[in-house]
N, C-alpha and C positions, 0 to 999 in steps of 0.2 A: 504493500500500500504506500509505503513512505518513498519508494521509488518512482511508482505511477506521477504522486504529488511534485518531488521533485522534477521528474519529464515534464509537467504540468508546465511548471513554474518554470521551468529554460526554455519550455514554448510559449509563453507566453510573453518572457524579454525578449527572445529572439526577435518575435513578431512586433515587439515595440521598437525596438531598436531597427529592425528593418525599415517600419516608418518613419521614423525618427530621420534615416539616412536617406529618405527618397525626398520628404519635405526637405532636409537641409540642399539636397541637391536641386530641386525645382527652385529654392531660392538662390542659389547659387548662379542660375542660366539666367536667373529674369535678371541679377545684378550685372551680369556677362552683357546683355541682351541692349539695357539701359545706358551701361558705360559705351561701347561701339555704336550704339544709336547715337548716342550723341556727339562722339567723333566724324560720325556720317552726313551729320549735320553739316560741322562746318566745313567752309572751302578747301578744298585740294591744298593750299598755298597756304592758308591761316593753322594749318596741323603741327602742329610739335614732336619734336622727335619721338617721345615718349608715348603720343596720341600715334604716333605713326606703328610703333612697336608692337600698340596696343591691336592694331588692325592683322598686322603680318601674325601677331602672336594667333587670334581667335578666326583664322579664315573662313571657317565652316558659319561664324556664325554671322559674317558680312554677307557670304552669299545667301544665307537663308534671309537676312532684313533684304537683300536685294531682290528677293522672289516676291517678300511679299510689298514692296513697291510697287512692283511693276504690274503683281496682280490686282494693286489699290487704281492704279493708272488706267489699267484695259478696264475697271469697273465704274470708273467714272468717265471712261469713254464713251460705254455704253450708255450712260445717264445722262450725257449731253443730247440736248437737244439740237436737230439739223436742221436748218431750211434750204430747202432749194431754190434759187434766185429766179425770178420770173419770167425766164426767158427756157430755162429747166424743165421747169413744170410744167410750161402751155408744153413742149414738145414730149414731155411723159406724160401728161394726160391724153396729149392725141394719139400714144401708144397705146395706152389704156381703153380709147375709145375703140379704136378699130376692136380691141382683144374683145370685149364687151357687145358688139354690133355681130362678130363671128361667133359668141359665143352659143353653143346648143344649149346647155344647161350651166346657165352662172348661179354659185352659190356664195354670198355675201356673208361673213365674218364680223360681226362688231363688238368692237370696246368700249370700255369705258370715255375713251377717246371722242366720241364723237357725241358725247351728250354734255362736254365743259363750254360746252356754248351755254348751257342752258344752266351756267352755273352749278353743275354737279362735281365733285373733283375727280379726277382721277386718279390712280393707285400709283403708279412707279413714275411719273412723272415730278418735276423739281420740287413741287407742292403738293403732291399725292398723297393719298394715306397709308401706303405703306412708306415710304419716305419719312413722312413725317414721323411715325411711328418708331423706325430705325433708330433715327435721331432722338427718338427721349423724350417727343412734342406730344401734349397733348393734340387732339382734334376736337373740334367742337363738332355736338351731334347738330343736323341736318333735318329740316321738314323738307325733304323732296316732293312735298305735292305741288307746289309752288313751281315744279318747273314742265316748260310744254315742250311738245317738239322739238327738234333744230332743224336747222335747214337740212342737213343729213338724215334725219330719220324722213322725213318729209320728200326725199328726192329718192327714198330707196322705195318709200311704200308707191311713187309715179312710176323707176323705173319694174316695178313686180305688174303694177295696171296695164303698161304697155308689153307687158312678158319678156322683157331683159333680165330678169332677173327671177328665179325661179324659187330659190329659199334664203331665208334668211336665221343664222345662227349666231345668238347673239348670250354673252357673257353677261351683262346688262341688268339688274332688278329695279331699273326704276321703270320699266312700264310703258317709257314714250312709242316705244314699235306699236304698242297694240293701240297707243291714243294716236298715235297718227296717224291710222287708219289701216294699216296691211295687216288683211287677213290671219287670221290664227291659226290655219291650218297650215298657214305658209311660213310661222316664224317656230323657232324653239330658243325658250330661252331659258337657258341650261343650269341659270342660278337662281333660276325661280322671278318673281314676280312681287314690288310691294302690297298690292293694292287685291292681290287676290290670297284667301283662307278657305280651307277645304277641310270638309270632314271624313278623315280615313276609317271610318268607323262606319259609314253605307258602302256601298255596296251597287253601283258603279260607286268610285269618289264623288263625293256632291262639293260644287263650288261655288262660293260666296266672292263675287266681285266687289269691292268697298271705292269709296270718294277716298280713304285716308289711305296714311302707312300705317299696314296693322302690324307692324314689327317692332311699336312701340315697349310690349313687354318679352320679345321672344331673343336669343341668343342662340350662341353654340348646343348645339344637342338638348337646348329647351324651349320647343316650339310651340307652343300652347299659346292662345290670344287671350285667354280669359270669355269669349265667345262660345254660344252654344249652336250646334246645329237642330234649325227649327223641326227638323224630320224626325233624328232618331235623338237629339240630346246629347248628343255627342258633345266632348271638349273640339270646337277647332284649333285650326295648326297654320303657321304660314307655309309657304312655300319655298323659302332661301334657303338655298346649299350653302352653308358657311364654308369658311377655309378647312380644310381636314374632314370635313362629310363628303357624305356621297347619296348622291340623290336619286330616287327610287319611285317620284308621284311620275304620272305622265304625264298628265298636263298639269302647268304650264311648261314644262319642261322639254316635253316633247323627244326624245333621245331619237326614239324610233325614223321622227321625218329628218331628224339630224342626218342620223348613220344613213335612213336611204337617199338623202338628197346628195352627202358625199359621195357615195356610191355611183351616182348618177352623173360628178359633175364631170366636166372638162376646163374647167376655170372656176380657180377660187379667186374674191377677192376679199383681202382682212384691210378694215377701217377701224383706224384707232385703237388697236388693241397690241401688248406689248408680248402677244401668243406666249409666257411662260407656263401660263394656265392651260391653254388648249393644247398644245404641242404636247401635253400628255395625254390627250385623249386619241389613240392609234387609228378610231374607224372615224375621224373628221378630216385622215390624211392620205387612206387608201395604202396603206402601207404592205398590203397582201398584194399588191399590184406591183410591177413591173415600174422602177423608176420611170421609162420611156413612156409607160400608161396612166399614170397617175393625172392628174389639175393641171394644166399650170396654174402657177401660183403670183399673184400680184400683192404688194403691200403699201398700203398706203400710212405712215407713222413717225413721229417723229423723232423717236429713238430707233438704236439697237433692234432686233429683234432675232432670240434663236431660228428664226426659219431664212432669215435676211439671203444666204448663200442661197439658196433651194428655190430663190425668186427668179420670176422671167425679168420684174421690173420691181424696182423700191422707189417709191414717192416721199422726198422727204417734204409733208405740208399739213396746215392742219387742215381737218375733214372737211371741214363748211368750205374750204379757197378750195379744193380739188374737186370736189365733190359737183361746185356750181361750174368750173368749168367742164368737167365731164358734160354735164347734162347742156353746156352750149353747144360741144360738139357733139353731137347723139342730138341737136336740133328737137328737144324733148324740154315742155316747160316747167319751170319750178313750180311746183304746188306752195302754198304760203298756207300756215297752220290754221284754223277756223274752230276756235273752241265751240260754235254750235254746233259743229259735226264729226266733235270728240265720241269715239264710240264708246267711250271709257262710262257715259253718262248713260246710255239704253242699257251698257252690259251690269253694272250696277246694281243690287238687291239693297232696300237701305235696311238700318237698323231697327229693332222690334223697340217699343218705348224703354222698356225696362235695358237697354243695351246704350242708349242714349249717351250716357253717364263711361261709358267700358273703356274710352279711349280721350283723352287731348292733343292729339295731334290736329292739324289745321285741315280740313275739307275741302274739297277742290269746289270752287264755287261753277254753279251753274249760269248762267246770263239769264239777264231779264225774261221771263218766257218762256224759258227751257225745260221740254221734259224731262225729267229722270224718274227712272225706273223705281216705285215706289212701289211696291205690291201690299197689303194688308197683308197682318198675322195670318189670318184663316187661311191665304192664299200663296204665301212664301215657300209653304213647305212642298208645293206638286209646283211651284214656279222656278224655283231655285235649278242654276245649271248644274246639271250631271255634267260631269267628264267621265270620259272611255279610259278605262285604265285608270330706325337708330341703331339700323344692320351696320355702316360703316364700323368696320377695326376691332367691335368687340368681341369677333369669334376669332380674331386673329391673334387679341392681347390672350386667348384664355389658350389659347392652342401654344402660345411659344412658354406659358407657364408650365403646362405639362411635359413640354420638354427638357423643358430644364429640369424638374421634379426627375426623370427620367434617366438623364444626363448625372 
């Protein structure tokens, strides 16, 4: 017994004294690390013999500060923003037209990109919210009902009416695709939808279209509105795929006309979006196909982007300037947004009295006149759509907490 104790007890100094020497040596490299960073600093010329000895001495660990320079370099190169000067761009748009005018089946790509017109921000961009995030900034939350259309969504739902464009796949939850007017059957939007709650609890899913953001109380993997469905009683749920879920409703999501409309295309073209997010979804890129058989691929953004190389053409512009001369040349005219003939107001179920009270977020107002779809209690629950089958940052602050917990 007093042998086991003693084993005990030289494993259990050994194992301290082990740690003991791996802290001391991690402190050892950051002092290594800190003393040649700062020799690194200064000028070639301004170095002292002793600063110079200090370098020749720790070579391994200049070249390792100099890897990660240069990877801090190529990632703010990525983060710069390009413009292409106007002389550029009318000649890549006219590339773009012709590719667009031959196209059999064009399928349209959007980001975040093309709704900062409309005052919404974007993610990876100079003032984005993952940007901003990175950096340590808070973000102020956002009532997106306040914003309509842009010229971009409004020129994609013209070119689908004249059949230029065939689907539309869009990253997107604040809803302007579907207030601008382009069919539902023709868009999926893959990160769900503010303004629509559904109760997975019938049988088809039954869907509640709202005037608000009902994501006012929902997060990362807690999706509940505080909402009941008038049918079966159900708790509703919104429909945003946060960062790190995976989404599973069909509609508004639509995956199915995603993956077939890829299937189908011969020409993508991505508007405003920095593809880190989609470039991982494999059937929006045809990758089972043959390089030679695959899209071509057009990009219109103003960063970086991993598909950049794999382009026929990269636009560097924002969406509204390319967009409007696209539709000069394609001789097709710009539709202007008409809140009276927001479809967002017919598609609509409002809420039951007692619901009145469930949300503060701001309402999209109707115009003097305007119908909206107001159905009585008695008649919500057989009116109510079946479907077939203050979201910025906070599923993303909850997600890098669990990794670090992890880590």
């Amino acid at each position: 017994m007093e042998e086991e104790a003693d084993a005990a007890v030289s494993s259990r100094t050994e194992r301290k004294a082990l740690e003991k020497a791996k802290i001391l040596q991690r402190e050892s490299e950051r002092k290594r690390f800190r003393l040649v960073g700062r020799v690194l600093k200064k000028p070639e010329a301004q170095r002292t013999e002793e600063e110079t000895a200090v370098l020749l001495l720790h070579r391994e660990t200049v070249e390792e500060l100099c890897k990660r320079q240069v990877r801090r370099n190529v990632l703010k190169r990525k983060q710069e923003e390009v413009y292409d000067d106007a002389d550029k761009l009318k000649s890549k748009v006219k590339q773009l037209a012709v590719a667009v005018e031959q196209a059999k089946h064009l399928v349209v790509y959007t980001g975040a990109g093309i709704s900062t017109a409309a005052s919404i921000p974007d993610y990876r961009g100079p003032n984005g919210v993952w940007t901003q995030l990175q950096k340590g900034r808070t973000i102020s939350s956002s009532d997106l009902s306040k914003a309509e259309p842009t010229l971009t969504h409004m020129c994609i739902r013209m070119l689908h009416k004249e059949t230029l464009v065939k689907h539309v796949v869009s990253q997107n939850c604040d809803g302007l695709h579907v207030r601008s007017g382009l069919p539902r059957h023709a868009l999926s939007e893959l990160h769900g939808n503010m303004f629509i709650e559904v109760c997975t609890s019938c049988s088809p899913v039954r869907e509640y279209v709202r005037l608000f953001d009902v994501t006012e109380r929902t997060s990362l993997h807690r999706h509940g509105t505080g909402r009941r469905c008038s049918l079966c009683g159900g708790e509703l749920r919104d429909t945003i795929v946060h960062f790190g879920e995976r989404g599973t409703l069909e509609q508004p999501l639509n995956w199915k006309g995603a993956a077939d409309a890829a299937e189908m295309a011969d020409v993508i073209l991505c508007l405003g979006s920095s593809l880190k997010v989609l470039k991982k979804y494999a059937c929006l890129w045809c990758v089972n196909k043959p390089a030679s058989k695959r899209p071509k691929l057009y990009i219109v953004n103003l960063q970086w982007t991993p598909k950049d190389d794999l382009a026929v053409l990269k636009i560097h512009g924002k969406c509204d300037d390319v967009i409007s001369l696209l539709m000069e040349e394609l001789n097709v005219q710009i539709p202007v947004y008409d809140r009276a003939e927001d479809p967002v107001f017919s598609l609509a179920t409002s809420l039951l009295q007692e619901e009145v009270q469930s949300h503060t977020r701001e309402v999209i107002a109707a115009l003097d006149g305007q119908e909206v779809c107001s159905p009585g209690p008695g008649e919500r629950a057989a009116e109510a759509t079946a479907v077939q089958g203050g979201w910025f940052g906070r599923g993303y602050r909850k997600g890098r907490k669990k990794k670090k917990k992890a880590a």
